[in-house]
N, C-alpha and C positions, 0 to 999 in steps of 0.2 A: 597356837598349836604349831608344832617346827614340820616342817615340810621331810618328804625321806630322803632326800637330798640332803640335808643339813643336820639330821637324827640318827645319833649314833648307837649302831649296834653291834655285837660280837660280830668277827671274823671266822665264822664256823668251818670252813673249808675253802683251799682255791686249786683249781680245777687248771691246767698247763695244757697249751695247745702250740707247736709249729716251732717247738726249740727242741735243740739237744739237751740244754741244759737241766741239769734236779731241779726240785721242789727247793729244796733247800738254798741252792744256788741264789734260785729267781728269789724266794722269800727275805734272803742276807741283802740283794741289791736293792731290792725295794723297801726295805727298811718296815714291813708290810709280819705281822705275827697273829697267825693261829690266836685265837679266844680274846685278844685285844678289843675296844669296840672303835669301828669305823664310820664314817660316813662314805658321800661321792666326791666331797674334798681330799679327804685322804689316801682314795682309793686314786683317784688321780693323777695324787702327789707322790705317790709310788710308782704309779706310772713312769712318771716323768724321769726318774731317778733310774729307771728301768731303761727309758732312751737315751738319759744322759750317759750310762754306762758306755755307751758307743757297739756297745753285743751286738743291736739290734736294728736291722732296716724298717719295722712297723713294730710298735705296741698298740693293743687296747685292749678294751674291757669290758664286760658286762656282768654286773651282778643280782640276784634273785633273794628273794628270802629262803634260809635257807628251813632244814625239818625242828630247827628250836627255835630261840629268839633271837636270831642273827641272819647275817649274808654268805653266801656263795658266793664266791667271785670266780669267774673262768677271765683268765688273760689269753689271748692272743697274740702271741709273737711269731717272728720272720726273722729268722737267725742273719747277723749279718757273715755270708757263704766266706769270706775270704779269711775272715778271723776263726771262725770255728772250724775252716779246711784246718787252719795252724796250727792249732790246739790241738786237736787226735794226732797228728802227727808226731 
């Protein structure tokens, strides 16, 4: 039996906390898609991809089951201040 770590289910919603950036934005850098199925491998590896962009001074994660048969994911991000001051401007 596969552990839920390693069991992949639909990407039902993610949930954006502590950036300026869209949904959409966060969704294109993480390579990370709405009804796809995921694991905590993947979710991870979007993370990552989410640090590596250089946006960001903290990423992370947590994710639930969500009200069908998939996950929620909320990220947590911390904008990095000096590149998003540049941007609005």
């Amino acid at each position: 039996m596969a552990s839920p770590q390693t069991e992949s289910f639909p990407l039902e919603a993610v949930k954006i906390q502590g950036t300026q950036l869209s949904e959409g934005v966060i969704l294109e850098l993480s390579g990370l898609r709405i009804g796809t199925p995921v694991n905590e491998a993947a979710i991870g590896e979007g993370c990552r991809k989410l640090q590596a962009s250089g946006l960001f001074q903290t990423v992370g994660f947590q994710y639930a089951p969500g009200p069908g048969q998939g996950y929620v994911l909320t990220l947590t991000l911390a904008d990095q201040t000096v590149l998003i001051e540049g941007l609005s401007k």
